[in-house]
C-alpha positions in Angstrom: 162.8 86.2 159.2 162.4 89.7 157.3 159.1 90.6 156.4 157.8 92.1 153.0 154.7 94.0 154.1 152.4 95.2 151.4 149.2 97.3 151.3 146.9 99.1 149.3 144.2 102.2 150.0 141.8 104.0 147.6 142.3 107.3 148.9 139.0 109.2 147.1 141.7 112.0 146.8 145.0 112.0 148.0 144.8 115.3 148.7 142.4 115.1 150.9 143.9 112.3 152.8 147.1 113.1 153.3 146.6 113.1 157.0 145.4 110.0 157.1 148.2 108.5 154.5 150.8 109.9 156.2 150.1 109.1 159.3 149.2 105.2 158.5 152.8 105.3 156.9 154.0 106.6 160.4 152.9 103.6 162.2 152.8 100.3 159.7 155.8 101.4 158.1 154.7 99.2 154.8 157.7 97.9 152.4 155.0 99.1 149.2 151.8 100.8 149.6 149.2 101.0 146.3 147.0 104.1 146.2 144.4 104.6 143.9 142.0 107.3 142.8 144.3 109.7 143.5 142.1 112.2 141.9 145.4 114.6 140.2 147.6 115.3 137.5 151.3 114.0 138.0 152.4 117.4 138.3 150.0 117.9 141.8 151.0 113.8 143.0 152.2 115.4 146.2 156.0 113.6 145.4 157.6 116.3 148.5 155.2 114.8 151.1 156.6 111.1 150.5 159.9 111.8 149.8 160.3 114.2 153.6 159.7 110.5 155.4 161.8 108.3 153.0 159.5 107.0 150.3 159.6 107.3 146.5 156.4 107.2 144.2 155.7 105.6 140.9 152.3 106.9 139.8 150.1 108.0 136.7 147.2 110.4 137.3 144.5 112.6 135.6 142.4 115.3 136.9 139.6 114.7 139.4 139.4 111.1 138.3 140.8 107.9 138.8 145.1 107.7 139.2 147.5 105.1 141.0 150.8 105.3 142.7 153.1 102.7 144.7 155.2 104.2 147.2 157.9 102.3 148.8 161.5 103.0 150.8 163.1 100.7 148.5 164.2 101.0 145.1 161.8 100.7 142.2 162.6 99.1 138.3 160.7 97.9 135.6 157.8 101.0 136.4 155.1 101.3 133.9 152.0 103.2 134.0 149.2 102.1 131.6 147.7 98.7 130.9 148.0 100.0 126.9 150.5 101.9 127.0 148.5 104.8 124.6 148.4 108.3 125.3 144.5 109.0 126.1 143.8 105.8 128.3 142.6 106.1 132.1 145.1 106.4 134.6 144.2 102.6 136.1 147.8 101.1 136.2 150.6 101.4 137.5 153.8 98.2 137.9 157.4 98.2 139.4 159.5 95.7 140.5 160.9 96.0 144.1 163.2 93.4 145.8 162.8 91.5 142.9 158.6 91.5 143.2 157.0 92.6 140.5 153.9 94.7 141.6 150.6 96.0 139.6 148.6 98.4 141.4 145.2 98.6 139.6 142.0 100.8 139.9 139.3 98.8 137.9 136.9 100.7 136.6 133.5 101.2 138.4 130.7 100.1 135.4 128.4 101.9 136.6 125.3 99.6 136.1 125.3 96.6 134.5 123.8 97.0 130.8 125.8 99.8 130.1 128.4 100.7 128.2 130.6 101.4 131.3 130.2 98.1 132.4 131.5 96.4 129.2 134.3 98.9 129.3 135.0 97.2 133.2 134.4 93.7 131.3 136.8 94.8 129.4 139.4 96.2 131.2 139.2 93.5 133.6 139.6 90.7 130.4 142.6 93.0 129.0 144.3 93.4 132.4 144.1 89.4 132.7 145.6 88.9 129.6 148.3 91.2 130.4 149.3 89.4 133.3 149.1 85.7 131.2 151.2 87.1 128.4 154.0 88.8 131.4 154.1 86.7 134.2 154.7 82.6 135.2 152.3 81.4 137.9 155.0 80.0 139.6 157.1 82.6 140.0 156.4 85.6 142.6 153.9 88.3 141.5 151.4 90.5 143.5 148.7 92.6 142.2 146.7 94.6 144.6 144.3 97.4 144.1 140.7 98.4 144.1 139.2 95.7 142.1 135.2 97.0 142.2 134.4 93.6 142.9 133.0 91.5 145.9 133.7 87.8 144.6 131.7 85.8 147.2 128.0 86.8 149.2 130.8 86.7 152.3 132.0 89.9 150.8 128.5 92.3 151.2 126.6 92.6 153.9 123.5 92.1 151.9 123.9 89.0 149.4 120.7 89.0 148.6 119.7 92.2 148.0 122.9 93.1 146.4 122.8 90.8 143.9 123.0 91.4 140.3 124.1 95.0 140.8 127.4 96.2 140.1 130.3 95.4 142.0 128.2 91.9 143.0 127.5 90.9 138.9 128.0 86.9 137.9 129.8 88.4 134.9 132.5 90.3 137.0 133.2 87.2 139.3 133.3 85.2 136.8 136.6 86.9 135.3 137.9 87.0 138.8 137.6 83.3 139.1 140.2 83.3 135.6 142.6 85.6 137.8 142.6 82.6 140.7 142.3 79.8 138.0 145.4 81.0 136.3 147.4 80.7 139.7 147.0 83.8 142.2 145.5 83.8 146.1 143.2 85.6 147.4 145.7 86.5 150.4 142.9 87.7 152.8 141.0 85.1 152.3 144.0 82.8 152.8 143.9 84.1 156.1 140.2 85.0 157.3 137.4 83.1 156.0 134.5 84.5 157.7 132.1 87.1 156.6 131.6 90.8 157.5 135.4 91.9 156.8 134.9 94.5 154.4 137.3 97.4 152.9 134.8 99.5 151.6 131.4 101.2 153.2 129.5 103.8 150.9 128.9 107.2 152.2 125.6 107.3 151.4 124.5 104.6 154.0 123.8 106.5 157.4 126.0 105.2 160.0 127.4 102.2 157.4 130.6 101.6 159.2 129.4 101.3 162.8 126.6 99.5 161.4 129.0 97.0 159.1 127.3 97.6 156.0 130.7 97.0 153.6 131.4 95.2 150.6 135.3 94.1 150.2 136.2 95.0 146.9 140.0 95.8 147.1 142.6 92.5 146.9 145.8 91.3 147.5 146.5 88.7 144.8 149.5 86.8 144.9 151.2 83.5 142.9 151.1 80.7 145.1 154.9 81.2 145.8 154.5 84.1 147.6 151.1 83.1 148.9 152.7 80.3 150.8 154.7 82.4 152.5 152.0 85.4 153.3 152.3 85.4 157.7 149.0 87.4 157.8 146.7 89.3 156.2 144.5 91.9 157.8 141.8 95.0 157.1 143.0 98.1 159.2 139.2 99.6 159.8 140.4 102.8 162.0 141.5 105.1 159.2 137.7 104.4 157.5 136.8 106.3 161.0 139.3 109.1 161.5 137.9 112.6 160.6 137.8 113.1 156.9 137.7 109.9 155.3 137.8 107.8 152.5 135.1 105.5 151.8 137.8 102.7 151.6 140.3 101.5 154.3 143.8 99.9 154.3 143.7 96.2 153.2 147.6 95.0 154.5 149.4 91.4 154.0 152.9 90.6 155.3 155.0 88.0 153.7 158.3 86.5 155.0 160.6 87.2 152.1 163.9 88.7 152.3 164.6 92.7 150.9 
């Protein structure tokens, strides 16, 4: 049966992983792969790298912050990049349809701490983005949304519930409106897969020795509706690129699905 293999990565500059990127792309040989934080201007999206081993690139950028892309080797429609579609909003968003699977790649916004006004803009954003998808898209009819999310869901996904919680990125108020993204109809697809703790896609930089040591939150998601859940054959975090030379402070979260391209 073919295989529809989808994955996403915050880079923390895609110019400075490139390496990394590149070589990932090498040897999984995804159908769609969501970057965020890309960290440039779409003039500086480095189009010539992708398009020497066969992939295209829908993206939206901005200078030293934030930016998305989906590459892919098969043919994009339906791309648009912005959640409201104004001239002076973050570059957070970017959707395309390919093989008849229509895609969002988001970069939620950080917030910061909670109590500011950064974190009511990722209330926010999070709120708008659901709505979005309510007003576009039918539960029951295929739809992935992927991305770095800022958000560990469950104490499973941080290696210190307790400790963490409360703070940003492990707030009641930010699960809460991801519960309304799995209450309206989409999967978790990892967890559809794995349901045991200490599988994380992101370890902070600060943290001596946090990888070796485990000390992640997962914070970046595969979403899918339940017809394309159903069919999801695995779903995996690919922790090696988190400790090749130059990192992110993210790694590859990848789900296959057996649909036909």
């Amino acid at each position: 049966m073919p295989k529809f293999k989808l994955a996403t990565f915050n880079t923390n500059s895609i110019r400075a992983r490139m390496p990394i990127i590149l070589e990932w792309l090498d040897r999984e040989k995804p159908d769609a792969l969501c970057l965020q934080e890309s960290k440039v201007q779409d003039k500086d999206f480095p189009v010539k790298e992708f398009e020497a081993r066969g992939y295209q690139a829908a993206f939206k950028g901005q200078k030293s912050y934030n930016g998305v892309a989906i590459v892919t080797k098969h043919t994009m429609t339906k791309v648009e990049t912005g959640l409201y579609k104004t001239t002076d909003e973050e570059a957070r968003f970017v959707r395309a349809e390919i093989s008849q699977i229509p895609i969002i790649n988001v970069y939620v916004p950080q917030g910061f701490a909670p109590g500011t006004e950064k974190f009511e803009y990722k209330l926010r954003w999070m709120n708008d983005l659901l709505v979005y998808v309510k007003k576009q898209f039918d539960p029951g009819r295929p739809l992935l949304i992927a991305g770095d999310f800022n958000v560990a869901m469950e104490a499973r996904d941080v290696f210190d519930p307790v400790k963490l919680k409360g703070e940003v990125g492990f707030h009641p108020d930010e699960q809460a409106i991801m519960a309304k993204y799995i209450e309206w109809g989409l999967v978790d697809v990892f967890r559809k897969h794995e349901p045991g703790g200490g599988h994380y896609t992101f370890w902070d930089y600060r943290i001596p020795n946090g990888v070796k040591r485990n000390l992640g939150w997962r914070i970046d998601y595969i979403l899918a509706t339940r017809p394309l859940a159903e069919r999801s054959q695995r779903a995996w975090i690919d922790e090696a690129p988190r400790l090749a030379e130059k990192p992110s402070d993210h790694t590859f979260l990848v789900a296959e699905f057996g649909v036909g391209l």
